[in-house]
C-alpha positions as a Markdown table, in Angstrom:
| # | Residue | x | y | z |
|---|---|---|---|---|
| 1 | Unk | -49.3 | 15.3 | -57.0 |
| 2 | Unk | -47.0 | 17.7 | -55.9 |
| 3 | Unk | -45.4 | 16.5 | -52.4 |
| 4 | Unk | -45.7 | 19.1 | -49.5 |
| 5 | Unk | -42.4 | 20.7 | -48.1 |
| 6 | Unk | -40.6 | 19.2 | -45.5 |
| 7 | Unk | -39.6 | 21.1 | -42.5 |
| 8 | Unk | -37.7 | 19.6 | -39.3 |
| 9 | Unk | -38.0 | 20.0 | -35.8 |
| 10 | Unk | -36.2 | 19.1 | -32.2 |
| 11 | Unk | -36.4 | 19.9 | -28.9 |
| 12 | Unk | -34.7 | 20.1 | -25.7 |
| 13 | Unk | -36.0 | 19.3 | -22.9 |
| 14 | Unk | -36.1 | 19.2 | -18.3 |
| 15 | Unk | -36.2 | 15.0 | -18.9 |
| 16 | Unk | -38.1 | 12.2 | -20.4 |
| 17 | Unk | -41.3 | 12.4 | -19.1 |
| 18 | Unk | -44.0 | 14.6 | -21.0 |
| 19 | Unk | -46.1 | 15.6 | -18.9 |
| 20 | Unk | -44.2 | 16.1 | -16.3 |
| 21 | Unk | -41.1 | 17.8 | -17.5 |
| 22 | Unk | -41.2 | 20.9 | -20.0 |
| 23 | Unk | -39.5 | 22.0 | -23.4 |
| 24 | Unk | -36.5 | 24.3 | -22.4 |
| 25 | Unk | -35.8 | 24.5 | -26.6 |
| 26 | Unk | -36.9 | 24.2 | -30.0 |
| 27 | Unk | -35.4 | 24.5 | -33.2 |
| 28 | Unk | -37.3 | 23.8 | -37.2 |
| 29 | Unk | -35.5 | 24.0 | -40.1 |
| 30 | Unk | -36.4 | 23.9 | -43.5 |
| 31 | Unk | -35.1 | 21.3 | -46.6 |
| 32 | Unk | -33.0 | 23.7 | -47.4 |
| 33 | Unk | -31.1 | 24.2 | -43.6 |
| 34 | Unk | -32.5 | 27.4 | -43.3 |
| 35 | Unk | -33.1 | 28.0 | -39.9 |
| 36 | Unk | -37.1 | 28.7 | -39.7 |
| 37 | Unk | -37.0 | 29.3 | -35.7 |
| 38 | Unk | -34.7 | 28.7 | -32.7 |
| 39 | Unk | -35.0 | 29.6 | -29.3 |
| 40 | Unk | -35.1 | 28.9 | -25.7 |
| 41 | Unk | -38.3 | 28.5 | -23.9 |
| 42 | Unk | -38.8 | 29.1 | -20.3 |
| 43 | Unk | -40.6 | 26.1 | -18.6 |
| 44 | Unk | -43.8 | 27.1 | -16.5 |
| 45 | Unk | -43.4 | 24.6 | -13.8 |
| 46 | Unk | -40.2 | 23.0 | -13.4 |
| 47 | Unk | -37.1 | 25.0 | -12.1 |
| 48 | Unk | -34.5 | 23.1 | -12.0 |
| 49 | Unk | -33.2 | 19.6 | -14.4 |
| 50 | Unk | -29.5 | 18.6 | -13.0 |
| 51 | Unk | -29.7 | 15.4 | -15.2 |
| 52 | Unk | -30.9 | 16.9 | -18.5 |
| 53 | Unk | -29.0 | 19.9 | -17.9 |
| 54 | Unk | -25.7 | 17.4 | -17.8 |
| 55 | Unk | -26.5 | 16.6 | -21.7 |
| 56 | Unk | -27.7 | 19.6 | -23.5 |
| 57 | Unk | -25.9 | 21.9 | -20.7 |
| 58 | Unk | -28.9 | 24.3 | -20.6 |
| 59 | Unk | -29.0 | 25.8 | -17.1 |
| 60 | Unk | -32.5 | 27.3 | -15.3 |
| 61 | Unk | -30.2 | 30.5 | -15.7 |
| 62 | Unk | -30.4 | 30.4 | -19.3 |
| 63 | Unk | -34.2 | 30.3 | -19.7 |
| 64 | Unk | -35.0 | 33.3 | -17.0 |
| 65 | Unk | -36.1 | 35.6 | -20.3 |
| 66 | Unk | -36.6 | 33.6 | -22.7 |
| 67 | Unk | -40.3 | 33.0 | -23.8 |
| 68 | Unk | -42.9 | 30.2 | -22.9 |
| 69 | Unk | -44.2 | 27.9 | -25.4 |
| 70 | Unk | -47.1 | 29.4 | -25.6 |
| 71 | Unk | -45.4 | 32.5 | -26.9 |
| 72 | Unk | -43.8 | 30.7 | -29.6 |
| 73 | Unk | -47.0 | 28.2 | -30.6 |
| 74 | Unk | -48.2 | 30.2 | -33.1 |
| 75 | Unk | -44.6 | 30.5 | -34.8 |
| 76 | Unk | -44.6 | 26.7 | -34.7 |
| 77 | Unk | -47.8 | 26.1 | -35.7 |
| 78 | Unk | -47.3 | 28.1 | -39.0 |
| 79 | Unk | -43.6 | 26.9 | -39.9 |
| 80 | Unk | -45.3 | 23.0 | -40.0 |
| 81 | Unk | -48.5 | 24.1 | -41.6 |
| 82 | Unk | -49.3 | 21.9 | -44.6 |
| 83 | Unk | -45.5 | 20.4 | -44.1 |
| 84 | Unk | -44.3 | 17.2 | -43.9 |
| 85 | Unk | -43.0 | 17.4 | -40.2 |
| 86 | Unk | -39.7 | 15.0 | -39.9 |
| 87 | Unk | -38.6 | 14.3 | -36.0 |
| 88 | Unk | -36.0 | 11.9 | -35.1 |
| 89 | Unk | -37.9 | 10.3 | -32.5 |
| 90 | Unk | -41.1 | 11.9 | -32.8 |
| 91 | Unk | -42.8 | 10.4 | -30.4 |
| 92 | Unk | -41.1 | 11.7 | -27.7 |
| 93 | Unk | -41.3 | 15.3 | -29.2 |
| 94 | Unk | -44.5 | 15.3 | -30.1 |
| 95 | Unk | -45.6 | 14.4 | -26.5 |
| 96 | Unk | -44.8 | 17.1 | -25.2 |
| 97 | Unk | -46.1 | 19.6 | -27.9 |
| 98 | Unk | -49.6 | 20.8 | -27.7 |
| 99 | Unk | -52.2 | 18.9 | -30.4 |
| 100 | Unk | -52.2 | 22.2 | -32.8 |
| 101 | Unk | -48.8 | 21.0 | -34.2 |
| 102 | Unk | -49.7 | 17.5 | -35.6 |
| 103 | Unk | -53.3 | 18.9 | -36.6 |
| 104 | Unk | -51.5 | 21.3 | -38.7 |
| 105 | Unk | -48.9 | 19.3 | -39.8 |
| 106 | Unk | -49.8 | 17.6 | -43.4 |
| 107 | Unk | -47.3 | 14.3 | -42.3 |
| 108 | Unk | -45.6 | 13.5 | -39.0 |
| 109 | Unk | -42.7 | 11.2 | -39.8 |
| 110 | Unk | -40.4 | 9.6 | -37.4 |
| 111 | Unk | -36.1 | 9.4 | -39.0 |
| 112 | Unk | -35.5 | 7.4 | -36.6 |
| 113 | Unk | -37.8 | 4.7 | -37.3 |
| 114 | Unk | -36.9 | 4.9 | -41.0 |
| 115 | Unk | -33.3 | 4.5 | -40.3 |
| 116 | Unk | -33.8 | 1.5 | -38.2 |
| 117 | Unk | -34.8 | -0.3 | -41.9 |
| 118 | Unk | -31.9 | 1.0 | -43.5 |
| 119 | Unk | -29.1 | 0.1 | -40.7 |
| 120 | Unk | -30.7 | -3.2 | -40.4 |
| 121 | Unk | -29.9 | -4.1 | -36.8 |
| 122 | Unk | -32.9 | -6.3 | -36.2 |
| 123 | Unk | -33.5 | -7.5 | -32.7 |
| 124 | Unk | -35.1 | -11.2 | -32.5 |
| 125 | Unk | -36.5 | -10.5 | -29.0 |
| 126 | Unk | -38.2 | -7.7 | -30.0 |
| 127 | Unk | -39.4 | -8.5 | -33.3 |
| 128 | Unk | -38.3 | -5.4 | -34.9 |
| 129 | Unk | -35.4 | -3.0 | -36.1 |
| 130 | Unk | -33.5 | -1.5 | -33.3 |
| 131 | Unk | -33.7 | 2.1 | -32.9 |
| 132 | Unk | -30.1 | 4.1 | -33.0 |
| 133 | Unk | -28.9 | 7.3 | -31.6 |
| 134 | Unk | -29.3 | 10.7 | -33.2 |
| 135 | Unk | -25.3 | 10.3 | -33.4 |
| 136 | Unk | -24.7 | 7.1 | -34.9 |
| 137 | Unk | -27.2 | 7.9 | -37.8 |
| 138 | Unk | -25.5 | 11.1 | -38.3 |
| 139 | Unk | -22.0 | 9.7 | -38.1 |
| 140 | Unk | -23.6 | 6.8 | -41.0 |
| 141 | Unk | -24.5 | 9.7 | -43.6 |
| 142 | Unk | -21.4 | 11.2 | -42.7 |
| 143 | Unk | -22.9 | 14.5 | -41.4 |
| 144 | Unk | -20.4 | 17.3 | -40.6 |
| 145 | Unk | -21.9 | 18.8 | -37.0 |
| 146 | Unk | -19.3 | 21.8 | -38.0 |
| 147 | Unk | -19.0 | 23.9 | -34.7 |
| 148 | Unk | -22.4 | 23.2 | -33.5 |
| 149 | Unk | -22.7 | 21.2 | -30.2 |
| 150 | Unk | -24.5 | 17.7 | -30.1 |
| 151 | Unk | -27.8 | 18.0 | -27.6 |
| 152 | Unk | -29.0 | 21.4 | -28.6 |
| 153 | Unk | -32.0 | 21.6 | -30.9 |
| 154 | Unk | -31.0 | 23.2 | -33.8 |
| 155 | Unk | -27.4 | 21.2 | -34.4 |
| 156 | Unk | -29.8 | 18.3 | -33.7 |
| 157 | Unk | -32.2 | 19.0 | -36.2 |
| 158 | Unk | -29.6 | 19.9 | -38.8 |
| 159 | Unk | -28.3 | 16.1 | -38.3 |
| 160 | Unk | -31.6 | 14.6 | -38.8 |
| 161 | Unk | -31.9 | 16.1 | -41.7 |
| 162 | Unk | -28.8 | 15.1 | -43.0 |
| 163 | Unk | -30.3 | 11.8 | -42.5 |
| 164 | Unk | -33.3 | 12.1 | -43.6 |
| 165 | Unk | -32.0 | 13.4 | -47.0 |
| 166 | Unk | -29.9 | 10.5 | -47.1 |
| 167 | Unk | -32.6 | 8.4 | -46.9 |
| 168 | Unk | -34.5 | 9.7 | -49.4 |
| 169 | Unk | -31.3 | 10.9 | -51.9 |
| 170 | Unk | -30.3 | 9.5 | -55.3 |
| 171 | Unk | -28.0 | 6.4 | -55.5 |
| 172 | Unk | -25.8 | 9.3 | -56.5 |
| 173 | Unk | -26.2 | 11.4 | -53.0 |
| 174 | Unk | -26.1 | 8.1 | -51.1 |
| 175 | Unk | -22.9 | 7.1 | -52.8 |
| 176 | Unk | -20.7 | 10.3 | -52.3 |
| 177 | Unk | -22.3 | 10.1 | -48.5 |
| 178 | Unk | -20.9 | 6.5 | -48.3 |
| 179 | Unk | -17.6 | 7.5 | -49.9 |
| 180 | Unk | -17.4 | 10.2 | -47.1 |
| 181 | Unk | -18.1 | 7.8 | -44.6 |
| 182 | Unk | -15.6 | 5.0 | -45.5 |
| 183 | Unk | -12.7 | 8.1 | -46.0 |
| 184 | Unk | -13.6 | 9.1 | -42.4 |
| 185 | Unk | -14.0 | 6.0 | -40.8 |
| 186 | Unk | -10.2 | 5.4 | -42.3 |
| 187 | Unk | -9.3 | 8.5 | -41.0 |
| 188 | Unk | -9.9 | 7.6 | -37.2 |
| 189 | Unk | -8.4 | 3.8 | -37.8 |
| 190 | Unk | -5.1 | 5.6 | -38.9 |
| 191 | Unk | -5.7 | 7.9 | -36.3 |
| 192 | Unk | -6.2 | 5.3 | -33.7 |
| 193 | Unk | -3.4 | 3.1 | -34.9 |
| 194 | Unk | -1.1 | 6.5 | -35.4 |
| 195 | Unk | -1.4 | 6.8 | -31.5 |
| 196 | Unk | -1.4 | 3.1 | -31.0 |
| 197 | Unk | 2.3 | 3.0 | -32.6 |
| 198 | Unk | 3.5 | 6.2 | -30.9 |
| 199 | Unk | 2.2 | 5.2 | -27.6 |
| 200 | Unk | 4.1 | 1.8 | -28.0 |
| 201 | Unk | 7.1 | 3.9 | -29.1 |
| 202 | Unk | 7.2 | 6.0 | -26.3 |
| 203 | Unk | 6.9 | 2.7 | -24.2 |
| 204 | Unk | 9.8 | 1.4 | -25.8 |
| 205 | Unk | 12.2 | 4.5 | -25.4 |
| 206 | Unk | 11.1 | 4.6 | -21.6 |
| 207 | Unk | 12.2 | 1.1 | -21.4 |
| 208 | Unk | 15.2 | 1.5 | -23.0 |
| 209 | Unk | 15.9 | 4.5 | -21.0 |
| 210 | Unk | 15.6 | 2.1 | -18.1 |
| 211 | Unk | 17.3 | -0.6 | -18.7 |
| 212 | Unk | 19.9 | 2.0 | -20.0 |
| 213 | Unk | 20.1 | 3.5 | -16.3 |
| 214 | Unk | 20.1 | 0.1 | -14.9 |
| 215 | Unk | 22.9 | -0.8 | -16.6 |
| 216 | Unk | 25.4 | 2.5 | -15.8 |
| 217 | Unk | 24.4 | 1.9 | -12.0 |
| 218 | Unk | 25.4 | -1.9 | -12.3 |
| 219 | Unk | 28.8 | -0.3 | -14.2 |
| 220 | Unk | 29.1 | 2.4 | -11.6 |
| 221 | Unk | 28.3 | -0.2 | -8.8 |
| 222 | Unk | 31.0 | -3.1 | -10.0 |
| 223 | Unk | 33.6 | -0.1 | -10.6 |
| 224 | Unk | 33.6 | 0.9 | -6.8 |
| 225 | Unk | 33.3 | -2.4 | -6.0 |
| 226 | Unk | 36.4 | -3.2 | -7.5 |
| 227 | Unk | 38.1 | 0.4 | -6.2 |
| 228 | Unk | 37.6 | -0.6 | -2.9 |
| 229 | Unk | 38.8 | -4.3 | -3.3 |
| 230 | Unk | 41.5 | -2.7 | -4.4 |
| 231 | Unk | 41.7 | -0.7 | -1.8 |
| 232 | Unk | 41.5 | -2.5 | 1.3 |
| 233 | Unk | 43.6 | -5.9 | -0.7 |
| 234 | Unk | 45.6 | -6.1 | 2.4 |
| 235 | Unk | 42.9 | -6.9 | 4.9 |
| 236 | Unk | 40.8 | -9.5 | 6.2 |
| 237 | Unk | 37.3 | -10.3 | 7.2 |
| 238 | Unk | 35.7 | -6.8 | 6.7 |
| 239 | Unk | 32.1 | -7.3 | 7.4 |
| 240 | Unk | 29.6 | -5.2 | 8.7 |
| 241 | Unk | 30.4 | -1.7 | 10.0 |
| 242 | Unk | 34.0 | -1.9 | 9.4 |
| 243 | Unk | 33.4 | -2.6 | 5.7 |
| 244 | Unk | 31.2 | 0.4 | 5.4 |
| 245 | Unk | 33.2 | 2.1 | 7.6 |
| 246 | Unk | 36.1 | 1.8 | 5.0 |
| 247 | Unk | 34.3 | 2.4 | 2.3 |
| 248 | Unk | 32.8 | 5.3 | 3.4 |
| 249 | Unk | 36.5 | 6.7 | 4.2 |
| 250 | Unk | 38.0 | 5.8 | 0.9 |
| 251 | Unk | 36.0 | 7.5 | -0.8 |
| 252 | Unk | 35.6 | 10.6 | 1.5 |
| 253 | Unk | 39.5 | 11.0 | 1.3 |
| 254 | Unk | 39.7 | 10.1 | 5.1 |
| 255 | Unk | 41.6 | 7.4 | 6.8 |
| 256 | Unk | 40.8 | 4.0 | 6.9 |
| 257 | Unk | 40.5 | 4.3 | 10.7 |
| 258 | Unk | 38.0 | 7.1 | 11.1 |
| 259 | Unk | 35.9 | 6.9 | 13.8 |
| 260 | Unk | 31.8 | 6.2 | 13.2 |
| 261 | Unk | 31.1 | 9.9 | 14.3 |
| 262 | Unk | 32.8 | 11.4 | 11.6 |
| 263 | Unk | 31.1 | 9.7 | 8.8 |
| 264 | Unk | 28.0 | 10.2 | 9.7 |
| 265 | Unk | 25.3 | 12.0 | 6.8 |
| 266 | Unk | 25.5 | 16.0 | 7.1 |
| 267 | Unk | 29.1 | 16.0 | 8.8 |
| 268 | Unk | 31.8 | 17.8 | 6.9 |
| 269 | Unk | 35.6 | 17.0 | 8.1 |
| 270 | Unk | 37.8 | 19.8 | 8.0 |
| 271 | Unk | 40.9 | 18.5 | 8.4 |
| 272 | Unk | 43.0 | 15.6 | 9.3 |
| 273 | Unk | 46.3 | 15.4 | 11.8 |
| 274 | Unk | 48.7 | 12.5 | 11.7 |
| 275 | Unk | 50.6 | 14.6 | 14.5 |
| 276 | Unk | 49.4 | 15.7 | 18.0 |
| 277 | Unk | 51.3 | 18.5 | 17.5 |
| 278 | Unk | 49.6 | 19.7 | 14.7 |
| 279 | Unk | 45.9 | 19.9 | 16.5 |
| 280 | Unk | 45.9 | 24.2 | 16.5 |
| 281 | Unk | 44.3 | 25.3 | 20.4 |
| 282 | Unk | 40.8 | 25.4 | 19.4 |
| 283 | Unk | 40.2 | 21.9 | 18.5 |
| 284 | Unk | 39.7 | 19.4 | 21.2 |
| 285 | Unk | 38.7 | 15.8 | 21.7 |
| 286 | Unk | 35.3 | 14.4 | 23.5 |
| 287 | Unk | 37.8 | 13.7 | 26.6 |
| 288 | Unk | 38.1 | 17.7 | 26.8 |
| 289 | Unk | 34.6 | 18.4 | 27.1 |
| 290 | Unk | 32.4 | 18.0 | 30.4 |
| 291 | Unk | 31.2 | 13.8 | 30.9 |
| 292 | Unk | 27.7 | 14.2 | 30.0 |
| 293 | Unk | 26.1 | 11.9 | 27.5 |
| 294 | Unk | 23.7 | 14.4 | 26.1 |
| 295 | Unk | 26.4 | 16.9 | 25.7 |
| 296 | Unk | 28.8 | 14.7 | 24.2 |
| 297 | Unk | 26.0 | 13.6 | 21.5 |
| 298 | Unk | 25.1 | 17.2 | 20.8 |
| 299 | Unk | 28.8 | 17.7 | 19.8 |
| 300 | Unk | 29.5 | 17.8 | 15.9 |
| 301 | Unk | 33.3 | 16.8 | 14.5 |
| 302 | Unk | 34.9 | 18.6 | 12.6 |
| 303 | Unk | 38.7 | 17.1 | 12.2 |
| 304 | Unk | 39.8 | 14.1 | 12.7 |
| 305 | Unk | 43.1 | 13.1 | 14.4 |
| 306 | Unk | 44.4 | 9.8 | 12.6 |
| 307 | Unk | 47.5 | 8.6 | 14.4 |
| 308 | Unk | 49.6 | 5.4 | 13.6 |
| 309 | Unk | 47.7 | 3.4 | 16.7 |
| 310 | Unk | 44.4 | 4.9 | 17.4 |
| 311 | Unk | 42.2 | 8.0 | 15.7 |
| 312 | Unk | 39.2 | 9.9 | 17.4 |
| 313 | Unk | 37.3 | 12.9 | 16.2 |
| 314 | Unk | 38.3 | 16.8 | 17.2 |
| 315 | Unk | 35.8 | 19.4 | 17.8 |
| 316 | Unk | 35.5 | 22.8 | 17.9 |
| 317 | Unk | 36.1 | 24.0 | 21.6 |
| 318 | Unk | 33.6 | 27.1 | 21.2 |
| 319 | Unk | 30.7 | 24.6 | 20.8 |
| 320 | Unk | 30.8 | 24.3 | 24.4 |
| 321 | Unk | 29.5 | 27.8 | 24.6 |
| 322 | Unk | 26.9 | 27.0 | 22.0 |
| 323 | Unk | 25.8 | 24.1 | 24.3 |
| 324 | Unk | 25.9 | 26.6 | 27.2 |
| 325 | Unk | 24.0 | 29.3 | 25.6 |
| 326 | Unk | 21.5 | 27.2 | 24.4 |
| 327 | Unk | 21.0 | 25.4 | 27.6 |
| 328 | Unk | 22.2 | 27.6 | 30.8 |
| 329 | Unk | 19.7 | 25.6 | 33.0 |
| 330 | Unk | 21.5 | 22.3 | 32.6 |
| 331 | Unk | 24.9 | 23.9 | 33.9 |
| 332 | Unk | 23.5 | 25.9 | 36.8 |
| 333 | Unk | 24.1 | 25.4 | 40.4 |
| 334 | Unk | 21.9 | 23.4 | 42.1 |
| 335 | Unk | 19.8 | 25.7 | 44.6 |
| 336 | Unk | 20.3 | 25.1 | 48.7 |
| 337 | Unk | 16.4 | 24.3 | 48.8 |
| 338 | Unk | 15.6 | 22.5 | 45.5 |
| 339 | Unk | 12.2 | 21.7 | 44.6 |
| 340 | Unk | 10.2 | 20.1 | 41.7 |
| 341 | Unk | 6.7 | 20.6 | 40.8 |
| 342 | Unk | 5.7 | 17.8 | 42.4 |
| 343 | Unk | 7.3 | 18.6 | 45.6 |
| 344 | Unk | 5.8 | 21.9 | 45.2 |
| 345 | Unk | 2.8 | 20.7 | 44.8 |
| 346 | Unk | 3.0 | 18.4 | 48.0 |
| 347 | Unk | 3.5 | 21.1 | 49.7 |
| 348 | Unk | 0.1 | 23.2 | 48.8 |
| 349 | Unk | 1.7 | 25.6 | 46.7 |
| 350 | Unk | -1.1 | 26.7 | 44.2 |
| 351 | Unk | -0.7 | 25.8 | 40.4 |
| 352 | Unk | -0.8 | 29.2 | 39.5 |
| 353 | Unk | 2.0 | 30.5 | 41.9 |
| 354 | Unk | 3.9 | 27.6 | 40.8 |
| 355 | Unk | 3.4 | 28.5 | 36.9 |
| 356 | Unk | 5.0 | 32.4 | 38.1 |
| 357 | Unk | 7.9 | 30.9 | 39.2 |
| 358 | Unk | 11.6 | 30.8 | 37.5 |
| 359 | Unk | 13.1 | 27.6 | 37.0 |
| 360 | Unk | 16.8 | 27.8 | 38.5 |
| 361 | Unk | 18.2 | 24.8 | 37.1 |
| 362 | Unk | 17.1 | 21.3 | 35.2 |
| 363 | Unk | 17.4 | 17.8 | 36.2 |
| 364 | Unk | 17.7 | 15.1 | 34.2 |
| 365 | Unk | 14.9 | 11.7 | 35.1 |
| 366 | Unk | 16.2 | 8.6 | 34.4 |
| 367 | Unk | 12.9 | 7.1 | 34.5 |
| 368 | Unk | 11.3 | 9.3 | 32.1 |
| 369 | Unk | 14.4 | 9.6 | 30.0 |
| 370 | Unk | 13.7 | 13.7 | 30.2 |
| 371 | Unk | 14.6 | 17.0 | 31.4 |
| 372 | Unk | 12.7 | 18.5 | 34.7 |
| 373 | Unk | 13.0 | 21.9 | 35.8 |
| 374 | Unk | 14.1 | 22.6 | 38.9 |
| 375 | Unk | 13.0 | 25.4 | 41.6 |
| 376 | Unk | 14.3 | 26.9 | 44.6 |
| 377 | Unk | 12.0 | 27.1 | 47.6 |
| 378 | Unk | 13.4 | 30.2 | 49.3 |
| 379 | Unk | 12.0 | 32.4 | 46.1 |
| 380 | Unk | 8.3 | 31.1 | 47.3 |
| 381 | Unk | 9.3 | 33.3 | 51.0 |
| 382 | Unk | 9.8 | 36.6 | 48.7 |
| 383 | Unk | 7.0 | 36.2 | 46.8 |
């Protein structure tokens, strides 16, 4: 009795649910691989499938012109005629093709349930062999998917076929397919283990690397350490700022006296006078410049005079103009009617004429810790 042909088929589909969701593709093949039709199909109902589309990645975009299944029923209907029809899962895909299919169909067989007898995973609870993915039974016969993707209908039906002729091959066919298997499946463990070792090599230079760094900065640290012994050999009970003090001076080629201010981050010393003589015109101690505490700390050194009894910073005399330029209000006179905002506004003057008017000097508030401006009454009379 001569056996009918086998031809192949998969679909694609909006979910899981025939019935409710639609075929968005179909693919058949022949035992040969020839492709005997492969297309998109536009679904009549549903318009959109986020969670199928995430798996097969057909969009509603994709199906805008392509045609319905009724368009391509007849197509179908005469690639399977007289044909052993081979699904992997046919359930499913039959349920949501129209009767005329299995009625012309000689033979609906399901792969999948075939290959559940040969992979032999059989589930107590259930009585039966467990079903497995498209993929593992493909990557078991050792089917190449090539360039095709996974989750579209033809590459899909290509696989079960590769299957399917596995399970019906010669001991021959089965035994080069196993032989393919085994080679890849010891491909991937070297592989796997190939990344295993270089990731723990890479591992091991980063912690050699460390320790490596560790052990120049402990080097680096006890070397300074001793420097500075060295160093300061000749005195007693340095702690606290007047070790770092000294250290900091050492190795900034400054005296060992140098005041605080001068080592400070972002300062850059200039020079250094062991003579009072030797301080040119334009530099000047704080003592030069006007006693205010916010001037003084706005002041940047930029020499240093280190004498055989005391030391203290020098600073450029022209940074008092900077100060002065950049602040005029703080060094103007006091007005002969002086009046804050406040006062102002105790005495009715409107917020708005009180915004036009030119500060003539600032005050500083103890209390808030800030600088006020200050205005001068008579200016309201001219306004």
């Amino acid at each position: 009795m001569t056996q009918p042909r086998t031809v192949f088929l998969d679909t694609e589909t909006t979910g899981l649910h025939a019935g409710h969701d639609e075929i968005l593709e179909i693919a058949l093949v022949d035992d040969a691989g020839h492709t005997l039709l492969d297309t998109l199909i536009r679904p009549n109902h549903r318009t959109e499938w986020s969670g199928a589309q995430r798996i097969h990645g057909i969009a509603p975009e994709d199906v805008k012109g392509a045609p319905s299944l009724e368009d391509v029923l007849p197509e179908v209907v005469a690639a399977v005629s007289e044909a052993r029809l081979v699904i992997y899962n046919a359930a499913f895909d039959m349920g949501f093709l129209p009767e005329a299919v299995s009625r012309s169909a000689a033979q609906v067989a399901c792969c999948m349930e075939v290959f559940a007898v040969e992979y032999g995973e059989y589930s107590e609870y259930h009585g039966s062999y467990t079903w497995q993915p498209l993929h593992r039974a493909a990557a078991h016969v050792a089917h190449d998917w090539g360039e095709d993707a996974a989750h579209r209908a033809r590459a899909d039906t290509l696989a079960c076929r590769a299957v399917w002729r596995y399970l019906n091959g010669s001991d021959a066919y089965r035994a080069a397919a196993d032989a393919r298997r085994v080679a890849r499946q010891q491909e991937q463990q070297d592989e796997a283990q190939a990344a295993t070792l270089l990731t723990s090599y890479e591992q091991r230079r980063r912690n050699a690397a460390r320790q490596h760094h560790d052990a120049a900065q402990a080097h680096a640290s006890r070397v300074i350490e001793r420097f500075f012994l060295r160093q300061t050999a000749g005195a007693h009970w340095i702690t606290g700022h007047d070790a770092a003090q000294r250290f900091a001076a050492i190795f900034a080629e400054l005296p060992y006296n140098t005041p605080a201010e001068c080592l400070d981050a972002g300062i850059g010393i200039e020079s250094v006078y062991r003579r009072k003589c030797d301080i040119p015109e334009h530099l000047a101690p704080a003592r030069w410049f006007p006693t205010c505490r916010w001037l003084r700390r706005a002041l940047v050194p930029v020499a240093v005079y280190a004498g055989p009894r005391a030391a203290h910073a020098l600073y450029a005399k022209d940074q008092l103009d900077d100060i002065r330029a950049a602040y005029p209000l703080r060094f103007a006179p006091m007005p002969d009617n002086p009046a804050t905002r406040t006062d102002l506004r105790h005495d009715g003057v409107p917020e708005a004429q009180i915004d036009a008017l030119e500060p003539v000097a600032e005050q500083w508030n103890m209390i808030g810790k800030c600088w006020y401006p200050v205005y001068d009454r008579n200016a309201l009379k001219s306004t």
